[in-house]
TORLUMGU-104613 format. One record per residue (C-alpha): x, z, y. Coordinates in nm, 3 decimals. Layout:
N
    east      up   north
       X       Z       Y
...
end
This chain:
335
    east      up   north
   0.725  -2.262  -1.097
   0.346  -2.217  -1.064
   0.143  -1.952  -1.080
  -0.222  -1.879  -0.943
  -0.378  -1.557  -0.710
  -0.726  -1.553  -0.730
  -0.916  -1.320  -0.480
  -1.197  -1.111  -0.617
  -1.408  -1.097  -0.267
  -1.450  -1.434  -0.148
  -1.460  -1.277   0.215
  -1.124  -1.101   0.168
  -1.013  -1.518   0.037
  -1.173  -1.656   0.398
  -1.023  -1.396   0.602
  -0.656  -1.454   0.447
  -0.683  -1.864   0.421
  -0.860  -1.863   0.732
  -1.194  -2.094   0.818
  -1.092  -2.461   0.663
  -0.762  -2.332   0.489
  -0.618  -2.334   0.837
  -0.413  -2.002   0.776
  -0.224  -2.135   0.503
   0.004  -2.354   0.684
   0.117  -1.981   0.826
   0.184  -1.798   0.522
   0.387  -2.147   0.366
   0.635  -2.085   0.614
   0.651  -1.720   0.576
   0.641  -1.699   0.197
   0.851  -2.021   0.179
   0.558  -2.140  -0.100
   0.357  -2.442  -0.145
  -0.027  -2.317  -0.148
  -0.288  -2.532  -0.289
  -0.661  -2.420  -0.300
  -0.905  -2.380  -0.538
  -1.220  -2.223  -0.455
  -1.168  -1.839  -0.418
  -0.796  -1.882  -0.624
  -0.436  -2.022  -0.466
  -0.199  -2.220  -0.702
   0.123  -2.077  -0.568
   0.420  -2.394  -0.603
   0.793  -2.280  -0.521
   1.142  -2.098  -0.734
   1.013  -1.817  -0.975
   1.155  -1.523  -0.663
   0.953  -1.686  -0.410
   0.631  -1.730  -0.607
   0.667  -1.318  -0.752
   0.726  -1.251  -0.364
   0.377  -1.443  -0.257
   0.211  -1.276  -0.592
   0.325  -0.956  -0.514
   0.202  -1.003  -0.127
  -0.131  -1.068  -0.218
  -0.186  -0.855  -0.489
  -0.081  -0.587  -0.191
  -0.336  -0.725   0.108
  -0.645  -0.732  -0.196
  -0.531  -0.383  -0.299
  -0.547  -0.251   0.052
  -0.901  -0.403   0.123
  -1.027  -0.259  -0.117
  -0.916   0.069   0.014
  -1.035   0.011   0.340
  -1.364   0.181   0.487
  -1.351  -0.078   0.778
  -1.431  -0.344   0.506
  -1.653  -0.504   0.736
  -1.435  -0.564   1.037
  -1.165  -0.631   0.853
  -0.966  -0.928   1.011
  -0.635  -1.137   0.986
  -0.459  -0.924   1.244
  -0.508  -0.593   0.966
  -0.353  -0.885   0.730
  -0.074  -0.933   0.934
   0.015  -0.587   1.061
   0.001  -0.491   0.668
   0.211  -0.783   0.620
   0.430  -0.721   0.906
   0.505  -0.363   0.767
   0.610  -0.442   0.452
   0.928  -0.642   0.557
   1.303  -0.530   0.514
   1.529  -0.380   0.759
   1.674  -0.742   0.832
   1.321  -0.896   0.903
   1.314  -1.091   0.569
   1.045  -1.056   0.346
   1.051  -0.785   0.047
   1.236  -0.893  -0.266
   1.034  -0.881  -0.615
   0.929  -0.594  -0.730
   1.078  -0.353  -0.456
   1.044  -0.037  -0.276
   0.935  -0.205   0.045
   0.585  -0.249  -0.146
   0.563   0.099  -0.287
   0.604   0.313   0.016
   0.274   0.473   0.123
   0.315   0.425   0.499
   0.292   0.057   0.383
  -0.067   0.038   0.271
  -0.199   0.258   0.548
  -0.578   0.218   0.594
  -0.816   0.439   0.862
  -0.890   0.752   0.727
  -1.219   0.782   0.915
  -1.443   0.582   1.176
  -1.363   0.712   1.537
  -1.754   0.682   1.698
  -2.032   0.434   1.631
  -2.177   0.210   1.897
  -2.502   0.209   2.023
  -2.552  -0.128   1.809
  -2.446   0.057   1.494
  -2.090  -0.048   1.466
  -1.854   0.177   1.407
  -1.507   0.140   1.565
  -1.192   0.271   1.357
  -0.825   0.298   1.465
  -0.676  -0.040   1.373
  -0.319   0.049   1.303
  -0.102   0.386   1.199
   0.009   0.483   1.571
  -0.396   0.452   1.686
  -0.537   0.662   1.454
  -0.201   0.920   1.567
  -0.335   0.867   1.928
  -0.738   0.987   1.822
  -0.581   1.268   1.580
  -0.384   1.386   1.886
  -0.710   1.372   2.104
  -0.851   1.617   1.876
  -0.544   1.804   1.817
  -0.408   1.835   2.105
  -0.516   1.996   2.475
  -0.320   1.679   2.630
  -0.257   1.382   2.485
  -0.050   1.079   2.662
   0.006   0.721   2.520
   0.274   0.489   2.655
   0.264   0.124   2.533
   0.202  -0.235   2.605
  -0.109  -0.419   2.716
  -0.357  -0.436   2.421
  -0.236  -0.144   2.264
  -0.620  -0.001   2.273
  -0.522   0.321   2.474
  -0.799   0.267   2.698
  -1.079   0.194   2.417
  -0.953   0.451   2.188
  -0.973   0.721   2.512
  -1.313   0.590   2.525
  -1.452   0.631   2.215
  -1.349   0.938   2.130
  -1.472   1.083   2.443
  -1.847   0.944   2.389
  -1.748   1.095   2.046
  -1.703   1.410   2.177
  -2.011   1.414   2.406
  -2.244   1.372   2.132
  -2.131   1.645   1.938
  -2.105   1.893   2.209
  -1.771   1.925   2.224
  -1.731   1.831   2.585
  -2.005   1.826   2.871
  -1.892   1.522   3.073
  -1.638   1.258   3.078
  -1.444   1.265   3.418
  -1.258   0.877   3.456
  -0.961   0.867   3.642
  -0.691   0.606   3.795
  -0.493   0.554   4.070
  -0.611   0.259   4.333
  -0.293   0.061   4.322
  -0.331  -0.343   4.260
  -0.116  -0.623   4.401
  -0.176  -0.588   4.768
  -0.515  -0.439   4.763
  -0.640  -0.095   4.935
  -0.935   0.102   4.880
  -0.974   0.114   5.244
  -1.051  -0.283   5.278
  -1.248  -0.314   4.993
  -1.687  -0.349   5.081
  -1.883  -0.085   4.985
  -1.901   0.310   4.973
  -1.630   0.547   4.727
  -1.790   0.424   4.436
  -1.811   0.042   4.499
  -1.455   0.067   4.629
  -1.328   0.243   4.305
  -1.519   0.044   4.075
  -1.318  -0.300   4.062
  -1.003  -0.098   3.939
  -1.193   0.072   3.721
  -1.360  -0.233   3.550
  -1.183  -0.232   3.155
  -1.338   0.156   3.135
  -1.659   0.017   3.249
  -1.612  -0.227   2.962
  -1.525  -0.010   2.716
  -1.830   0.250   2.813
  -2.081  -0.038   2.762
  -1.921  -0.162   2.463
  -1.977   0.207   2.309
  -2.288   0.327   2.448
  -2.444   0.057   2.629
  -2.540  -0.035   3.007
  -2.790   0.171   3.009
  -2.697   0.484   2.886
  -2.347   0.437   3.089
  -2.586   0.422   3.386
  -2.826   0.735   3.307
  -2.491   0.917   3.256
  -2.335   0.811   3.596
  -2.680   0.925   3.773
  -2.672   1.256   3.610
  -2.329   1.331   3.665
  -2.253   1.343   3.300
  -1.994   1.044   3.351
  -1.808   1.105   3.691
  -1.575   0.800   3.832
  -1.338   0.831   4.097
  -0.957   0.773   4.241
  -0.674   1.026   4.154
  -0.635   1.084   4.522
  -0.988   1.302   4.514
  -0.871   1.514   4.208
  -0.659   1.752   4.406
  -0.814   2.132   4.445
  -1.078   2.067   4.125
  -1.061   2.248   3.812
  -1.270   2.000   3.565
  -1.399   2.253   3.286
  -1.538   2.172   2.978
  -1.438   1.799   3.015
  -1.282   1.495   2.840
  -1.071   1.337   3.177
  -0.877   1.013   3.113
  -0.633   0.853   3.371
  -0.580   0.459   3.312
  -0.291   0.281   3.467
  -0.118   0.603   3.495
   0.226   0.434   3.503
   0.106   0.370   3.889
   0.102   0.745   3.962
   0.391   0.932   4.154
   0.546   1.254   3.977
   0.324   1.450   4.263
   0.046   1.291   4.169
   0.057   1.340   3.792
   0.169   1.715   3.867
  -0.125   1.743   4.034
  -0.342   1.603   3.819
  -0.206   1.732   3.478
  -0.278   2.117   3.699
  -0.654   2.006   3.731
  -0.700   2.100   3.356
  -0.977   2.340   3.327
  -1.128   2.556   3.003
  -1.280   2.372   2.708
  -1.112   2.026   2.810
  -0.913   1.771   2.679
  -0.745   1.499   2.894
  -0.596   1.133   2.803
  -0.312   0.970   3.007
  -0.211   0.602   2.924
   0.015   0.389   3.102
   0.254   0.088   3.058
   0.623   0.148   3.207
   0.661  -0.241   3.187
   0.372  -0.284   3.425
   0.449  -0.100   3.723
   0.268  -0.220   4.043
   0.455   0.093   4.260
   0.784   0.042   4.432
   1.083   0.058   4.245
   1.160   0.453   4.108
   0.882   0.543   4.282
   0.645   0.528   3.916
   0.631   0.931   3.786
   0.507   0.843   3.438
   0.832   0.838   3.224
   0.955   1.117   3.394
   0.651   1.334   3.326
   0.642   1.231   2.971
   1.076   1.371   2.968
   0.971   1.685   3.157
   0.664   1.766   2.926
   0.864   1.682   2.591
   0.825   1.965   2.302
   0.540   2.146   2.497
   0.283   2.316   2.285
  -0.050   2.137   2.291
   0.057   1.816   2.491
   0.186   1.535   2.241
   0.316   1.176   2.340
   0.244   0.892   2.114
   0.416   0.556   2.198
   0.294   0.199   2.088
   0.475  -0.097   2.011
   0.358  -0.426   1.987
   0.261  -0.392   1.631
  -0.032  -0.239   1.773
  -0.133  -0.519   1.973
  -0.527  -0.575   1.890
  -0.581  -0.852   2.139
  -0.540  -1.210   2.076
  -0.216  -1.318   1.834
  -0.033  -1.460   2.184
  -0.059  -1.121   2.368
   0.149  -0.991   2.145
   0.384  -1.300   2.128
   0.362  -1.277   2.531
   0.471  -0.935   2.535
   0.762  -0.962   2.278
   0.909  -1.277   2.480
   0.907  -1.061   2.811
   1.072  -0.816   2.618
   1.335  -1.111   2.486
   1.394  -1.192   2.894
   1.384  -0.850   3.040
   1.756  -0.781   3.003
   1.817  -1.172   3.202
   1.553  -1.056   3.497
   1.713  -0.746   3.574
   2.059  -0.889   3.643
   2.174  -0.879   3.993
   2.212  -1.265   4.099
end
């Protein structure tokens, strides 16, 4: 049986084919289809279930474009984690005419950009469980995120504190993590506090330049409206009127997150973000999970856990992750 799909945005047909057709190779061996090109249209070659199923997938990734605001960033991985949602319980692909296409946590699209860059590009939660993890931010007093590497937890943190600053909701942005790396310490690193603290702090540095520039991240630092420093100096401060992220906090005793999570001060709102699967502490030593167990159900603090559907980075990040994940269960056996 054939049948033809042809895209009404030719951009929307280059982001699904990929530059030189070199996508379709991908979705033949997930659709089970033969695809042949012709200018913006695909002739669709296979049984009549197969071709309804490839019909009825594209019909579904053109109808969710065009409900997108993020039109202009739109990318293959927003193709592929629309994709990804629609499958069955079993991992297959949705039958013909199904409910799988029909629910409406299927064709979720951003509701609303999160902040726009100092280059006039505005950033918007990329899948379902980011744009829970900015609603929380707003919502919330405390807000913690638990997830693999590339999750965003960091960025998202990031934005919607420079977010916050320019409206006046918050005065200052206090950033936070503790100064634990494989077989580094502070205390033989060159430099004063801040040159010491600033190589673990790096991927916030990023993320402030990437939102507001090097410039304005530097005016801020000078005035004291963007305040950088280890977990270890927290203790005895009450940080008022503040957004206050802690990175890495999966590398933070129970103490030390009891201590921090005490700092909280009138008018604030505070991020935490970790990865239990990247621990650099001894073993049982890491007082992240159990923080997140103790503070379960609590009024104004909310949890929101990633998976590696929200992976943003490159394709193999997520494909790294996910095989770790396969081999966890062989590395922990006692030999």
């Amino acid at each position: 049986m054939d049948e033809s799909f042809t895209f009404q945005e030719e951009s929307l047909y280059q982001t699904v084919c990929g530059i030189g057709d070199s996508k379709l190779p991908l979705w033949e061996s997930r659709l089970n289809v033969k695809l042949i090109p012709r200018g913006k249209s695909l002739i669709i070659q296979g049984s009549e279930d197969q071709v309804q199923v490839a019909l009825d997938t594209f019909h579904k990734v053109e109808e969710n474009f065009k409900r997108r605001p993020d039109k202009a960033e739109y990318s293959f991985f927003d193709i592929d984690y629309l994709v990804n949602k629609v499958k069955d319980s079993s991992g297959g692909w949705p039958t013909p005419g199904s409910s799988d296409f029909q629910k409406d946590g299927e064709t979720w699209t951003p509701k609303d950009k999160i902040f726009v860059t100092f280059k006039g590009k505005p950033i918007f939660p990329r899948t379902k469980n980011q744009e829970s993890f900015v609603d929380s931010l707003h919502k919330n007093y405390i807000t913690i995120a638990m997830g693999p590497a590339g999750t965003g937890k960091t960025f998202l943190s990031i934005a919607t504190a420079c977010r916050m600053m320019q409206t006046g909701e918050v005065d200052r942005l206090i950033l936070t993590r503790p100064a634990v790396e494989a077989g580094e310490n502070l205390g033989y690193l060159p430099g004063d506090l801040t040159q010491k603290v600033n190589p673990y702090l790096r991927p916030i540095y990023d993320a402030l330049h990437e939102c507001i520039g090097f410039e304005k991240t530097s005016e801020y630092l000078q005035v004291g409206k963007i305040e950088i420093a280890p977990i270890a100096f927290m203790r005895g401060r009450t940080l008022s009127h503040s957004f206050i992220i802690l990175d890495e906090a999966q590398n933070c005793t129970l103490p030390q997150l009891k201590m921090f999570l005490t700092r909280f001060g009138k008018n604030s709102k505070m991020a935490i973000s970790g990865d239990a699967t990247q621990i650099d502490l001894a073993h049982g030593r890491s007082g992240l999970e159990k923080t997140v167990y103790t503070l379960r159900n609590l009024n104004g603090i909310e949890t929101i856990f990633f998976g590696r559907e929200d992976i943003t980075r490159h394709p193999i990040v997520e494909s790294i992750v996910r095989r770790f994940e396969e081999n966890e269960s062989l590395f922990s056996k006692k030999t």
